[in-house]
C-alpha positions in Angstrom: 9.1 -12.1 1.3 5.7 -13.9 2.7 4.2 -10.0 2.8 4.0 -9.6 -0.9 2.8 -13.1 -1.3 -0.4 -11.8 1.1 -0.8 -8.9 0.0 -0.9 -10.3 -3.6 -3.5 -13.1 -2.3 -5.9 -10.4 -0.7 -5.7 -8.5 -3.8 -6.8 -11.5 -6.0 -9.4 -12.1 -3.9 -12.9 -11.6 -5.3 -14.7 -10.6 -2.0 -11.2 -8.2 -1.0 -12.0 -5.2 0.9 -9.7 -2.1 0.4 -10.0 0.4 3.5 -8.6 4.3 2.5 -7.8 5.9 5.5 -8.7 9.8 4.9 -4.8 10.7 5.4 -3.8 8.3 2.5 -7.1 9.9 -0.1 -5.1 13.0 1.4 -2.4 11.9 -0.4 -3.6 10.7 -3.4 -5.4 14.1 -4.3 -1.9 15.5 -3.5 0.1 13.4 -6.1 -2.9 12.9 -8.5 -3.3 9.4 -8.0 -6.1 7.1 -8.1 -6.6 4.4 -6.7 -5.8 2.0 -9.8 -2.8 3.2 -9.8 -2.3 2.8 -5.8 -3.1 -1.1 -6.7 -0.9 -1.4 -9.6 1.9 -0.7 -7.2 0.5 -2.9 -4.6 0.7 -5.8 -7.3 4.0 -5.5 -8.6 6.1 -3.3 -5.4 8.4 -4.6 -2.8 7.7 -5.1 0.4 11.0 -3.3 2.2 9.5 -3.5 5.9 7.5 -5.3 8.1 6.3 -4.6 11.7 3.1 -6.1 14.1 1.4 -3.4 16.0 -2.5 -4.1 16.5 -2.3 -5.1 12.8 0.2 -6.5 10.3 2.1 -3.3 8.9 4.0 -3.2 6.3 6.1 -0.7 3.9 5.6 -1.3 -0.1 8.0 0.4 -2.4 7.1 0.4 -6.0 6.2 2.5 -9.1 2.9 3.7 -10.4 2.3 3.6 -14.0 3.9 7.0 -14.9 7.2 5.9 -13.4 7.0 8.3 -10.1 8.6 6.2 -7.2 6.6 6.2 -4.0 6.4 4.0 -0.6 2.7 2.6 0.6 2.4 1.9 3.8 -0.4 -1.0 4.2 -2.4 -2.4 7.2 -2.7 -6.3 6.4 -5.3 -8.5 7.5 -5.6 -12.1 5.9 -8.6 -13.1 7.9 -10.7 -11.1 6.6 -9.0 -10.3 3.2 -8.6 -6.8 4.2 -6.0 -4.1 2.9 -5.9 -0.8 4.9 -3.9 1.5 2.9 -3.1 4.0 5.7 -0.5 6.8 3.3 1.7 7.3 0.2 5.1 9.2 1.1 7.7 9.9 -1.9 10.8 10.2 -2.1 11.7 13.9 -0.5 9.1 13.9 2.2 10.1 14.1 5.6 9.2 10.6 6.8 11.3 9.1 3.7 14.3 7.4 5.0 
């Protein structure tokens, strides 16, 4: 899918800006994540969902590095190399389908 392609792009980009919405640090500190491993799923997920609101949305399923499976959903916008990783939801939580 195109998706991945961009969002792998933006993340290989030196001057890439990653926005954390205060919902998805929520998140993090829930699952113990940082943000390293946030990216490593970024690099290597799938993207399983696509949508254009105001900006480019779209649903990345992956795997962090200790095997837990989670879904990112991530603002994209190529013009200014900008990833806005809005929330983490894992398999089990109410807005997993």
């Amino acid at each position: 899918m195109k998706e991945q392609a961009r969002i792998r792009a933006i993340l290989s980009h030196r001057d890439k800006w990653i926005i954390w919405t205060r919902h998805a640090r929520f998140r993090m500190e829930q699952r113990e994540m940082t943000e390293a491993d946030v990216i490593a799923i970024l690099t290597r997920a799938q993207v399983t969902w696509f949508e254009v609101v105001v900006d480019e949305t779209v649903h990345v399923e992956g795997r962090d590095p200790s095997g837990r499976k989670l879904r990112l959903v991530v603002a994209l916008r190529d013009h200014v190399q900008t990833l806005k990783i809005i929330t983490l939801i894992a398999p089990g939580d109410r807005n997993w389908r």
